[in-house]
One Martini backbone bead per residue (centre of mass of N, CA, C, O) as a GRO file, in nm:
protein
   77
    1UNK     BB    1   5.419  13.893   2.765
    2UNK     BB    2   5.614  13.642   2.830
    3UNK     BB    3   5.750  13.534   3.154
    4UNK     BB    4   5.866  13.232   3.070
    5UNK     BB    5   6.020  13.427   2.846
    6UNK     BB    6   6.363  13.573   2.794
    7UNK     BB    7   6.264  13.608   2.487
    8UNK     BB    8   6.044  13.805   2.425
    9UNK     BB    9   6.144  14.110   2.369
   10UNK     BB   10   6.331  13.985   2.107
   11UNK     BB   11   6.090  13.890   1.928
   12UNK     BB   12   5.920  14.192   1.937
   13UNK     BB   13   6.152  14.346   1.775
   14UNK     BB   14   6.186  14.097   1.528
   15UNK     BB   15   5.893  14.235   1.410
   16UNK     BB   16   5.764  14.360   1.211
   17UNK     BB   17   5.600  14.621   1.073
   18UNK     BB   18   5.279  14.564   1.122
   19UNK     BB   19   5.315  14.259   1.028
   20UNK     BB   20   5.484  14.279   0.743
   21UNK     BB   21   5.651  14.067   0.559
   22UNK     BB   22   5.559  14.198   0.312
   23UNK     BB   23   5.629  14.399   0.027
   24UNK     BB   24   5.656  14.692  -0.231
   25UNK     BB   25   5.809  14.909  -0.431
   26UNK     BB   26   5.879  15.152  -0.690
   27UNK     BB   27   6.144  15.130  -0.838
   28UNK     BB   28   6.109  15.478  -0.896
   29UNK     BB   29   5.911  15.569  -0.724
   30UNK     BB   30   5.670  15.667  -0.524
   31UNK     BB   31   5.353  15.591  -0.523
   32UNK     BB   32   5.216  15.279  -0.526
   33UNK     BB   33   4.924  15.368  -0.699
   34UNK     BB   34   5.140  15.467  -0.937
   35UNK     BB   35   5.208  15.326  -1.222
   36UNK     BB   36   5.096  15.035  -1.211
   37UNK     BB   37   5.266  14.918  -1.498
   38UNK     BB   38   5.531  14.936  -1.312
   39UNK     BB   39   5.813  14.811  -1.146
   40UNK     BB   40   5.846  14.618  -0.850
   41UNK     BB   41   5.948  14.578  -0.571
   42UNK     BB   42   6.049  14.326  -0.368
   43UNK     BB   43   5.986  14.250   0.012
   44UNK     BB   44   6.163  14.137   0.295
   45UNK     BB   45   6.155  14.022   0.620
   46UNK     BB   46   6.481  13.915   0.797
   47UNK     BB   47   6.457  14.029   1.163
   48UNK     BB   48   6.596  14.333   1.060
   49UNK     BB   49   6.498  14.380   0.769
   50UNK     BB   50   6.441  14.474   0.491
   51UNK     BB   51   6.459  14.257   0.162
   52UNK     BB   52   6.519  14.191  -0.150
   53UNK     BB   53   6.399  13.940  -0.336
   54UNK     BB   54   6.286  14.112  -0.631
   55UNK     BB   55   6.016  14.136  -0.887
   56UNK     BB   56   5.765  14.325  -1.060
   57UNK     BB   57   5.605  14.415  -1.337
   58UNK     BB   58   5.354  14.480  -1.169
   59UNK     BB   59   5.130  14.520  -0.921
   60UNK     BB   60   4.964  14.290  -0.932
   61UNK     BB   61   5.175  14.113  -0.900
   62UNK     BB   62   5.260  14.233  -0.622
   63UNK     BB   63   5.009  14.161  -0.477
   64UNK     BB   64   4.998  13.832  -0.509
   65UNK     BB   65   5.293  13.813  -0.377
   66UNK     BB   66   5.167  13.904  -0.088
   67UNK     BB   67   4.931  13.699  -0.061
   68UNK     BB   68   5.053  13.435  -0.094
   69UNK     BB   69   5.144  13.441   0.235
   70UNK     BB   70   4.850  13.455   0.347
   71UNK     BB   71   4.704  13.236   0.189
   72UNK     BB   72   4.977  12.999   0.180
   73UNK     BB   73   5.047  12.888  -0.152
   74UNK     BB   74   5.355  12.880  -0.058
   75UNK     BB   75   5.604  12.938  -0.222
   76UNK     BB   76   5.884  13.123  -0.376
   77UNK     BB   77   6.044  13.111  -0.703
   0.00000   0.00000   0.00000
């Protein structure tokens, strides 16, 4: 933590779990790797929970889009 930072602490806080900004999940729920056809639920980490912000018809695009802000290629539609 930076000593000459006041707000280190709730900086520090305010990081998703595992630095993981963006994530996918099964929209019918189960393992993530399981029924790969299947629509998945995009959610985004707001500074203090995961939040919704879409769907991907199927796993491979939610993956496309999770690396999507990995890889910097821009905004998301």
């Amino acid at each position: 933590m930076d000593a000459d930072n006041p707000f280190a602490a709730y900086d520090k806080r305010r990081r998703p779990p595992m630095d993981i900004y963006r994530r996918h999940r099964p929209m019918h729920g189960g393992a993530g790797h399981l029924r790969p056809n299947e629509p998945r639920v995009l959610e985004e980490w707001s500074g203090f929970a995961y939040e919704a912000v879409g769907t991907a018809p199927n796993l491979a695009a939610a993956q496309g889009w999770v690396h999507e802000l990995q890889l910097g290629d821009g905004p998301v539609a």
